[in-house]
C-alpha positions in Angstrom: -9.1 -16.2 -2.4 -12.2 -16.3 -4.9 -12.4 -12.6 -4.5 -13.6 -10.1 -7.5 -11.0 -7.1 -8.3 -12.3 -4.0 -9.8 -11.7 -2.5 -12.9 -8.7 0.2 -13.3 -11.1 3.4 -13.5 -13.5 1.9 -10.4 -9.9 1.3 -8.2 -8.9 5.0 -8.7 -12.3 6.2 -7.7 -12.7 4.0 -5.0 -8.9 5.0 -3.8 -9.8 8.8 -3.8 -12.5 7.8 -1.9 -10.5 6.0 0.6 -8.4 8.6 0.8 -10.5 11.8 1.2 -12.5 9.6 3.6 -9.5 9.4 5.8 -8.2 12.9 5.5 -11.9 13.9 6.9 -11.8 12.2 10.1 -8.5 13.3 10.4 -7.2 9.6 11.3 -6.6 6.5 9.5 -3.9 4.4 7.4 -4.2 3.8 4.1 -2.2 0.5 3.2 -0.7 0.1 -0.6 0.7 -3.1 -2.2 1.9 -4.6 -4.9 3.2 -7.4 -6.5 3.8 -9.9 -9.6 1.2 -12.5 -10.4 2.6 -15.9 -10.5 1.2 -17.0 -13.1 -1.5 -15.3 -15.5 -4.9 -15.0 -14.1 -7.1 -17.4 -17.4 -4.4 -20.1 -16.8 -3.5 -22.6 -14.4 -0.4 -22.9 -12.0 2.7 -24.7 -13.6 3.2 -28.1 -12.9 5.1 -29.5 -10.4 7.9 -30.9 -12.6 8.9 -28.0 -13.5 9.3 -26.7 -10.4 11.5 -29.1 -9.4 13.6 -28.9 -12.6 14.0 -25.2 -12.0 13.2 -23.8 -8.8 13.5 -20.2 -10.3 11.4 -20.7 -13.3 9.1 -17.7 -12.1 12.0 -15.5 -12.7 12.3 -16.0 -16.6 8.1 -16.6 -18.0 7.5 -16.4 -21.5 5.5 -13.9 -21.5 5.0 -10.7 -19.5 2.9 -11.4 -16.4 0.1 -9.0 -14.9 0.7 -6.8 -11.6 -1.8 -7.2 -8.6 -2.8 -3.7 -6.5 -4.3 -3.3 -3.4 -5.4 -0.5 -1.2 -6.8 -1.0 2.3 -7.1 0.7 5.5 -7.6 -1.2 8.9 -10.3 -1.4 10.9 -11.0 0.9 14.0 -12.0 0.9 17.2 -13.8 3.7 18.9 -11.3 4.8 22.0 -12.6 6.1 25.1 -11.8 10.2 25.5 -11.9 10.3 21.8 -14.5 11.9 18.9 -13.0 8.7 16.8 -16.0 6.4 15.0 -15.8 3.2 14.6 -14.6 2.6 11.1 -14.9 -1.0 8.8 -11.7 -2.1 7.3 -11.9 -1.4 3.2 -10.0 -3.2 0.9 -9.5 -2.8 -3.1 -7.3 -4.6 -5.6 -7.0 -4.7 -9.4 -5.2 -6.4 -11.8 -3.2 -4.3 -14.7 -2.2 -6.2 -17.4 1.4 -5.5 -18.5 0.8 -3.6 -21.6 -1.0 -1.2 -19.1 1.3 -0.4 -16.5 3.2 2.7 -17.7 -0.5 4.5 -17.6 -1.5 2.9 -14.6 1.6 3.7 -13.0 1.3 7.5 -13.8 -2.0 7.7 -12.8 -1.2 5.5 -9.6 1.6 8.1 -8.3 -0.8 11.3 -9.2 -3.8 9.2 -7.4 -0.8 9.0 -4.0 0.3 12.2 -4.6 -3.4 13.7 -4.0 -4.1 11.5 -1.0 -0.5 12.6 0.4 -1.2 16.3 0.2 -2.6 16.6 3.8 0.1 14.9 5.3 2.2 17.4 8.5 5.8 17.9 7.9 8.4 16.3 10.1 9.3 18.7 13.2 13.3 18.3 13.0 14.2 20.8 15.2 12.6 19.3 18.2 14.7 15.9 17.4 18.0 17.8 17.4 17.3 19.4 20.1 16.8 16.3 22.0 19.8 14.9 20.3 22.2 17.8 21.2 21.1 17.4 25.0 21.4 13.6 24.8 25.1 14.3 24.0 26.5 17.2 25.5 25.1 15.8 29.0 27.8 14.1 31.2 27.1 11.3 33.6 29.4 11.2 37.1 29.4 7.9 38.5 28.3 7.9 42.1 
């Protein structure tokens, strides 16, 4: 994928925007993900050989390896009998270098925190309800 990732500071804004964007229309997932570069971004995969000489060579590199983010929501349809738009799908990803990621990672929790804050509280007492009657009912074989 020959796709360009934003800069730290232009992912934060860009996710606060994601996130205010679906609190306002009162509908939408944001999606977050993560995971471990293979190999660092300026060089090239490892060869074959030494793939086949260790086949878990990725979990021992010689040097720390950077950490790729991405944020995206899905695209939506407008439903009939609803006031929902259509919405494009949005996607963001950065790369943190390794020295970087105890910042980023602070700022990355108080960025999901603030897009969280809208979010309704389970209702638990209708679920045990349910559950109680579920249990205490008896069934007679006919």
């Amino acid at each position: 994928m020959g796709r360009d990732h934003l800069s730290n500071e232009e992912f934060f804004t860009q996710l606060a925007n994601l996130f205010e964007y679906t609190r306002t229309k009162g509908h939408g997932t944001v999606y977050l993900t993560q995971k471990r570069m293979t190999f660092n971004t300026s060089s090239t995969p490892p060869p074959a050989s030494k793939v086949a000489d260790d086949p878990l060579w990725d979990t021992h590199p010689a040097e720390p390896l950077p950490v790729l983010i991405r944020a995206y929501n899905n695209k939506s349809k407008k439903k009939e009998g609803t006031d929902r738009e259509d919405i494009d799908k949005t996607q963001l990803s950065t790369i943190v270098k390794p020295d970087d990621l105890d910042g980023f990672y602070a700022r990355y929790a108080e960025a999901c925190k603030a897009g969280m804050s809208r979010l309704k509280k389970r209702d638990k007492k209708k679920a045990k309800k349910t559950k109680k009657r579920k249990k205490g009912e008896i069934k007679i074989g006919v």
